[in-house]
KOLSE-982537 format. One record per residue (C-alpha): residue in one letter; x, y, z. Coordinates in steps of 0.5 Angstrom, whole numbers, plus 2048, in hexadecimal, padded with zeros to 3 digits. Layout:
AXYZ/...
END
This chain:
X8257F07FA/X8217F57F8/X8257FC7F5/X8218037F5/X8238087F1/X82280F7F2/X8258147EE/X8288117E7/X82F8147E6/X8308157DE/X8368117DE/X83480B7E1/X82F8067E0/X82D8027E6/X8297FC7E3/X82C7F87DE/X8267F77D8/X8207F97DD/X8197F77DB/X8157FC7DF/X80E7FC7E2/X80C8037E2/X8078077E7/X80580A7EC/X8038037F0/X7FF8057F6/X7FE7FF7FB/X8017FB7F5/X7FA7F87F4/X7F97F17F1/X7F87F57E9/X7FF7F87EB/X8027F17EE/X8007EE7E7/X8057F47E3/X80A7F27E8/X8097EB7E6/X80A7EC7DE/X8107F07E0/X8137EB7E3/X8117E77DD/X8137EB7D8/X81A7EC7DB/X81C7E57DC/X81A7E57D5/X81E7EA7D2/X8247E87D7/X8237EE7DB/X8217F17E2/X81B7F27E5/X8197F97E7/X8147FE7E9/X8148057E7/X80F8097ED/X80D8107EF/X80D8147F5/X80A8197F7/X8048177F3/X80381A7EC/X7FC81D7EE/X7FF8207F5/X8048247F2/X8008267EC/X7F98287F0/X7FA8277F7/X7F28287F8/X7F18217F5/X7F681D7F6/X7F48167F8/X7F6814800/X7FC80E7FF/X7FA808800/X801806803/X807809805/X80E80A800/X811805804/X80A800804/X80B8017FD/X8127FF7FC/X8127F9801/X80C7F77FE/X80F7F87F6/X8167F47FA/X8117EE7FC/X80F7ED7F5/X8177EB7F3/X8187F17EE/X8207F47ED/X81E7FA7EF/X8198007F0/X81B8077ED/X81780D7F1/X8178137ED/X81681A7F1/X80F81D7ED/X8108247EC/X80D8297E7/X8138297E3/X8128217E3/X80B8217E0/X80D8267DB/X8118207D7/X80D81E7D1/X80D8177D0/X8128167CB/X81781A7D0/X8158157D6/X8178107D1/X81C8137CE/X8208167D4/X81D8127DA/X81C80C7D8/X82180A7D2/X8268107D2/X82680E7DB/X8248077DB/X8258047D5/X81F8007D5/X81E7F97D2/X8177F97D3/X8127FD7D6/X80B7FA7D9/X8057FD7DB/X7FE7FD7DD/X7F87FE7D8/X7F78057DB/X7FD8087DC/X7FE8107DA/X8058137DA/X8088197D7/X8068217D7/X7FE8227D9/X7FE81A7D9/X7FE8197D1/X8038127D1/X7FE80C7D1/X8008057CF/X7FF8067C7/X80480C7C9/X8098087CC/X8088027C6/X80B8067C2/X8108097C5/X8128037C7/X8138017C0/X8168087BF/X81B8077C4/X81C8007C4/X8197FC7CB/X8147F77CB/X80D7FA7CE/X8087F67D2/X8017F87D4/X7FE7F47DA/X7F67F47DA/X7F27F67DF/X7F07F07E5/X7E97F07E7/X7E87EC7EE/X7E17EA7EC/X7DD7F07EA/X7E27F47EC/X7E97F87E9/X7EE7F97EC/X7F17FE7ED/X7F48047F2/X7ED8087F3/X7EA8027F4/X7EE8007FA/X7ED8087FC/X7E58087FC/X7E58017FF/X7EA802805/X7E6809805/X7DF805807/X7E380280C/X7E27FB808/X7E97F8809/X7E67F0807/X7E57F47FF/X7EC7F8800/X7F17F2802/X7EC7EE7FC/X7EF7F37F7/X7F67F57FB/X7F67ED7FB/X7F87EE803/X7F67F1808/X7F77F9809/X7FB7FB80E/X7FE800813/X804801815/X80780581C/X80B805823/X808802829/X80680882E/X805809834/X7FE80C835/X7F980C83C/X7F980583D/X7F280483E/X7F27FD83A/X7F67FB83F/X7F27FE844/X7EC7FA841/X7EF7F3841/X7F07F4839/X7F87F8838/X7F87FA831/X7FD7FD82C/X7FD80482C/X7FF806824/X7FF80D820/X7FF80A819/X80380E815/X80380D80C/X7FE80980A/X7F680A808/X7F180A80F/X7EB80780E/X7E580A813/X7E580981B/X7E380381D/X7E47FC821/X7E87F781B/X7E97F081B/X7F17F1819/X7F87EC81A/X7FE7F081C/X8057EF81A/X80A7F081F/X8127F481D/X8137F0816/X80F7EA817/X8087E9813/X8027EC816/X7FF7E4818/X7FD7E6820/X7F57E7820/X7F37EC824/X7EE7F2824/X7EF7F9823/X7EC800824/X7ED805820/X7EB80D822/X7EA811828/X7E980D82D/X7E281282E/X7DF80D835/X7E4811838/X7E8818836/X7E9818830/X7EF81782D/X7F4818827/X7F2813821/X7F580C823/X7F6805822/X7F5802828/X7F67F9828/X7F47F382C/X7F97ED82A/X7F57E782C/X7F97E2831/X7FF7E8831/X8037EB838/X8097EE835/X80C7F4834/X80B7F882F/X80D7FE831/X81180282B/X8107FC826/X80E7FD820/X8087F981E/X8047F8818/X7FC7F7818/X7F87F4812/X7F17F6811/X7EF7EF810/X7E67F1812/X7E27F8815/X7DD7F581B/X7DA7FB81D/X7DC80381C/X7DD807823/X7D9809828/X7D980C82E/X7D7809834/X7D380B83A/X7D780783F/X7DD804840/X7D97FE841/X7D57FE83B/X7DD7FE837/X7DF7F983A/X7D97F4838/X7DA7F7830/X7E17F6831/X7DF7EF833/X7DB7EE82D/X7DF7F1828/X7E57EC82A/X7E17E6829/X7DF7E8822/X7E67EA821/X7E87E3823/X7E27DF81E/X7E47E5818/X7EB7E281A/X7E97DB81C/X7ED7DB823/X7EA7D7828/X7E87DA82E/
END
């Protein structure tokens, strides 16, 4: 079972030999996967455990909250994420100012050798660290052969023409293209939240949905989309197609998500369920009648269905 560890006591050293993959790993996309790999790898070789060494809040947010970049994912899809991986542990540092001020050889030295004894340290070929971002990987290279610890450094994965990285995710996730997203998340992106009640007009219209307030993760942009829904702990598998938005065919409401689960009659009320992204059918519109919705209603489940491949 994965240990995650928020705050290193000085006399206490919670992994034994820990090889460490550094970064902020937002949306642990495919280039992420890759240094978890080598993580895994390097730490079977060296006789050690495999971990992760991860911030929160995001660096750029605490240090120019005006660009900080919208999180592809929560803190807690980012550790079941790195948990699925088969890592030993995470390490979730706090990001704070006085953090930041650390030069590099300070968060080697104190952070990572003094704090964690690291055997080795992988990172991305892009990785910065350190006051005003001035540890790269040649930094880190001679640190390690300062200090000591094998450093690995993972080159970029590219899907096609395509590198993979966080702002790649972002940018396709905000064009509402979630095919590419999951392409370089390597899985769908999904959103997360309580089944509530809401109007009831899907009932009333002979298409009950799942009324969901997403909370945590990146939303694309309002529209219909093909998705597959997980219910509680289980894989999002169940076809379905949702609507995310504000319902503007009728008064409009707060932003939701609100979910068809094709051949479904349960009770969800005050579950969780979790609803991959897997193809946007159209974006939202407003419809001048009741009748008219139903009808699109209509022809978005039956390109859900194909995009899915569920029979009718």
């Amino acid at each position: 079972m994965m240990r995650v560890v928020r705050h290193l006591a000085p006399d206490h050293r919670p992994f034994r030999s820990p090889v460490l993959a550094l970064g902020n790993f937002d949306g642990l996309h495919l280039g992420h996967q890759a240094i978890m790999q080598r993580t895994i790898e390097r730490a079977q070789s060296l006789g050690g455990e495999p971990i992760a060494f991860t911030f929160w809040p995001h660096p750029i947010a605490v240090l120019a909250p005006g660009r900080a970049p919208a999180m592809i994912t929560s803190l807690a899809a980012r550790l079941a994420a790195l948990r699925a991986t088969g890592l030993a542990g995470v390490v979730v540092r706090h990001f704070t100012r006085r953090f930041a001020a650390l030069t590099p050889e300070q968060f080697v030295r104190d952070v990572l050798v003094g704090g964690l004894g690291v055997a080795g340290v992988v990172v991305g070929y892009n990785v910065t660290f350190g006051h005003d971002r001035t540890g790269t990987p040649d930094v880190l290279r001679d640190l390690g052969r300062d200090y000591g610890f094998a450093v690995d450094v993972v080159p970029p994965v590219a899907i096609g023409e395509h590198t993979v990285s966080s702002s790649a995710v972002r940018r396709a996730l905000h064009a509402g293209d979630v095919a590419h997203a999951a392409r370089l998340l390597g899985r769908p992106h999904t959103l997360v939240g309580l089944v509530r009640h809401g109007d009831h007009r899907g009932a009333s219209i002979g298409v009950p949905t799942a009324n969901v307030f997403p909370h945590g993760g990146m939303l694309p942009p309002d529209g219909v989309y093909a998705v597959r829904v997980g219910i509680g702990d289980e894989m999002p598998e169940r076809p379905a197609v949702a609507n995310l938005g504000t319902n503007p065919t009728f008064a409009a409401v707060g932003r939701r998500l609100e979910t068809h689960l094709f051949d479904f009659d349960g009770d969800l009320y005050g579950r969780r369920i979790q609803v991959a992204l897997v193809q946007r059918l159209r974006g939202e519109v407003k419809f001048p009648s009741v009748q008219d919705l139903v009808a699109q209603i209509r022809k978005d489940a039956a390109a859900a269905r194909e995009v899915l491949g569920v029979r009718s």
